[in-house]
Structure formats: C-alpha cells, structure tokens
N, C-alpha and C positions, 0 to 999 in steps of 0.2 A: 658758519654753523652747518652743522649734518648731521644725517639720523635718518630714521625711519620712520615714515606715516602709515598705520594699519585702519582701513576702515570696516570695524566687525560686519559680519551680516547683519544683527541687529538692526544695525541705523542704513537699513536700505531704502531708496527712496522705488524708482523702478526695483524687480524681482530680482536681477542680476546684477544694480551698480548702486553706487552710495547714495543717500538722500544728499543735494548739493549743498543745502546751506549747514548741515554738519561737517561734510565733508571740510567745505571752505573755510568754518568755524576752528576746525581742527588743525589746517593747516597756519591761519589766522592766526594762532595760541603762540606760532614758533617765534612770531615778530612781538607780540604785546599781551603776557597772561595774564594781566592785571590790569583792573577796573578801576577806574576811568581812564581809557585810553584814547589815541587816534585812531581814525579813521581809515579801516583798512578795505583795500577792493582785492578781491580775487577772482581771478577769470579761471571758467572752470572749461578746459581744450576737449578733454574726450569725455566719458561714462567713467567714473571714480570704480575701480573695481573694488572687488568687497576681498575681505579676510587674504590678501595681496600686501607685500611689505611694500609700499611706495618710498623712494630714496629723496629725501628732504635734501637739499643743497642752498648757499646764500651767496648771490654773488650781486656786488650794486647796488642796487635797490629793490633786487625782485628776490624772493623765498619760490623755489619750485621745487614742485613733489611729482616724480616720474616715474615711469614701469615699462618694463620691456623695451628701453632707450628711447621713449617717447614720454613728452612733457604732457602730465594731467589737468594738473591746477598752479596756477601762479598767483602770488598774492604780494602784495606794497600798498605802505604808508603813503596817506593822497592826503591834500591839503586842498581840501575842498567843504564847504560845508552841505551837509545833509538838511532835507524837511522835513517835519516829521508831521506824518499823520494826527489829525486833532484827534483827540479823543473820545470815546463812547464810553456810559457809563455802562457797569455788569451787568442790571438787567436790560439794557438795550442790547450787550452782546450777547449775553446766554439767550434771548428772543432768538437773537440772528441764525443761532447756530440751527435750530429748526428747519430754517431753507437752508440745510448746508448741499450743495448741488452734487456735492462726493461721496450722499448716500445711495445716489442711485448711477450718477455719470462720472467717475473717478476711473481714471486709465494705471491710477498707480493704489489699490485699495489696498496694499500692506503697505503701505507708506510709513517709515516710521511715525513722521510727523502727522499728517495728514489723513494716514488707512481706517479706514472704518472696519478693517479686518483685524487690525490689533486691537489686544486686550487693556485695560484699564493698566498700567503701571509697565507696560511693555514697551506699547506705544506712546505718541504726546497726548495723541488724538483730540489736535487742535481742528476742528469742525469749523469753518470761516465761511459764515453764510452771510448774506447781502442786508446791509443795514435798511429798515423802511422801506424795502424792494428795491434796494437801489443797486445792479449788479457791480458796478465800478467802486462800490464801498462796501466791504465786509470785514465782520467783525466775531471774534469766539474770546470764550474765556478760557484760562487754563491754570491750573495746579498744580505747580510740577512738585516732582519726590525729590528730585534731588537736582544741582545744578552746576553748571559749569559752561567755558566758552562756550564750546562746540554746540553744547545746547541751547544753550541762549541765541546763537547763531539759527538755528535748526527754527525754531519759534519763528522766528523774524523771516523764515524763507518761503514756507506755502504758503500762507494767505495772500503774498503778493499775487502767488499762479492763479489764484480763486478770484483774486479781485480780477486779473488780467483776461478771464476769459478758459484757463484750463479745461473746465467742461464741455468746452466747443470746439477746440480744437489741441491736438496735441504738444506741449512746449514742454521745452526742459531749461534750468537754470543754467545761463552761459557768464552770466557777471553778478557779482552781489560787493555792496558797501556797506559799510557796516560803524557805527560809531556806539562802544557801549558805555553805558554810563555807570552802571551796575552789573550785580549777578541777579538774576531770577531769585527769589527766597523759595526756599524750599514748605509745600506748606499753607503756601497766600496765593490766595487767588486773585492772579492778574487777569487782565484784558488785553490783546490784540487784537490792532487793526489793519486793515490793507486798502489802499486805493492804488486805480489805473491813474498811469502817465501818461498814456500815449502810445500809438502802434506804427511802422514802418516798415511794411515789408513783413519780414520770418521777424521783427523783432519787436515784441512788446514792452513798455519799463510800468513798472511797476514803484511800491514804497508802501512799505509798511513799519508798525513804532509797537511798541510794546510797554504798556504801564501797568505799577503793581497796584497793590490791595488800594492806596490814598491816592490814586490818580499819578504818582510821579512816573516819570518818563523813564525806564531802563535801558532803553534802546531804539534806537533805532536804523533801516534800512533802505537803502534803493536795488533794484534790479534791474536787469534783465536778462528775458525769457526770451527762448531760440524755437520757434514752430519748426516740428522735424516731420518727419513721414517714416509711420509708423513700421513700414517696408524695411525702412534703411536704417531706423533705429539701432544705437550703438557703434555707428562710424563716428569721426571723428567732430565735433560741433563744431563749425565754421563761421566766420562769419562777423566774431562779436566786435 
C-alpha cells in the first residue's frame, strides 16, 4: 500500500505540528477504516508536520508515513488487549470540565482537541478536568459535528495528557493504542474519560475510553506520553 498522508493545519496539536492522536488516527485509517476493528498502536518518531504530503508506505507489519527521508509515525496491528477506563456519568463529567486545568496552564491552547483558543465547531474542545479532585481521573463531555477515525482517535488522545500530569510539566504523544468499537455519532453527547498508568523517567502511560449518549463503550485507548524540554522542542522524540 502507498499514498499520501496530509495533516491540515486545522488539526494542530502544538502551533507548528499535528495534534498526535489525529495524526495517528489518520494514519491508523490506512490498516482498518472500519468499525469494529483491531487494535492498532502507532508510534509517533518526530513532530507530525502540518499541511506537508507525508509518503504512506506498507512493508511487514508496520504502515509508515515519512517526510524529508525520515520516518514520522509508524503504526500495526497488536494483539494485545486494552482496559478501559470505567465510566462516569455526564453530569459527573460536565462537573469535571470546570477544573479543566487547560484554562489557565495549557502549553498547547490552540489545540485542536484540547485549545481553549478554538471556537465551538472548529475545535473538539474536549475540557478533561479531574473527576471529585481527583488529578489522575478526569473526565469531559463532548458533541461532535461530525465523525470519523482520525477523530475518534483525536477524542481518545488529550485527556490521557490531562489525566498524566500535562499542566505540570511539558509531554507530547510518543505511542497510542487504540481499539474502536464504533464511530462517535454525530449529535450525542458522549462522555470521556482519562486515568494515569504510571510514570518512568520522560515517560508517563496513561488510558483513556470514550462512551456515548447510553453509557456504551466507543473506544477505547492506552498511551504514552514523552516529557520533552521545552528548549529542544521539535527534535526528534526519543526514547519510546
């Protein structure tokens, strides 16, 4: 398989490179664009650049999207099972989103997902604030207009950074797994949620599930998040 991966400015996560879990989402599409599928992990190597053709290639078992003769993102089918965040009902997450800590301490505020700088229907502006003060669980509602992998992906990617600690310290998306069960409905308001894994070093994992309007489960995901410095930001993410 070959082609082209473009990722608009639109779906920036940082000002200058792609939100990760659209990005990965999108690349994600080329192995499985139909729900319910397996479970796909994408390692994300560098900063996804924006409105840049990335050259999709498939050799083995890995799909990789590269630029400038260097590899971006890599992604394959994993035979592993995911856990999924238990669920909180909509008024416990629309509560949450009040302490969402990315109205005041957000390193990335045009985020697509996540910016409190984007507008209503531009942005997700999924707000993932801490369930009952509880930082390592938070939780937002969300609406989407319209839906698709890459999106559903995108959903399922900040709130892990929020549950992880992003307000305190700088991290960016270096792996995400993914199993969906569905598409987002366009329309109904769902609930996502995020809990911390665990930290090591530069690397946090996180997991976060995504359910619509009747509680069912749409998705779910694990991560992890790479603590960079904010200096050397946009070298190459090392490490995962």
């Amino acid at each position: 398989m070959t082609g082209d991966l473009l990722v608009p400015a639109r779906f920036c996560g940082p000002p200058t490179s792609g939100n990760g879990g659209w990005t990965a989402g999108a690349l994600a599409a080329y192995l499985a664009s139909a729900v319910p599928g397996p479970t796909i992990e994408v390692t994300l190597h560098a900063p996804p650049p924006l409105d840049t053709p990335m050259a999709v290639t498939t050799a083995d078992d890995r799909t990789v999207a590269g630029a400038a003769g260097s590899t971006v993102a890599a992604a394959r089918i994993v035979d592993r099972p995911l856990t999924a965040v238990e669920a909180v009902d909509a008024d416990t997450a629309r509560a949450a989103e009040d302490a969402y800590v990315g109205r005041t301490r957000s390193p990335f505020p045009g985020c697509f997902v996540c910016g409190v700088d984007r507008a209503e229907g531009d942005g997700l502006r999924i707000f993932s604030g801490p369930v009952d003060g509880n930082p390592d669980l938070v939780a937002a509602t969300w609406t989407p207009h319209e839906t698709s992998v890459p999106l559903a992906w995108a959903a399922l990617d900040c709130p892990g950074g929020w549950a992880g600690g992003l307000g305190d310290r700088l991290m960016v998306l270096g792996r995400m797994s993914v199993r969906l069960d569905a598409l987002p409905s366009p329309g109904q308001r769902h609930v996502v949620v995020g809990a911390a894994r665990g930290r090591v070093g530069r690397k946090t994992s996180t997991a976060t599930s995504l359910y619509d309007g009747a509680g069912r489960l749409v998705g779910l995901a694990e991560q992890v998040w790479i603590e960079v410095d904010a200096a050397t930001f946009g070298a190459v993410v090392a490490g995962v």
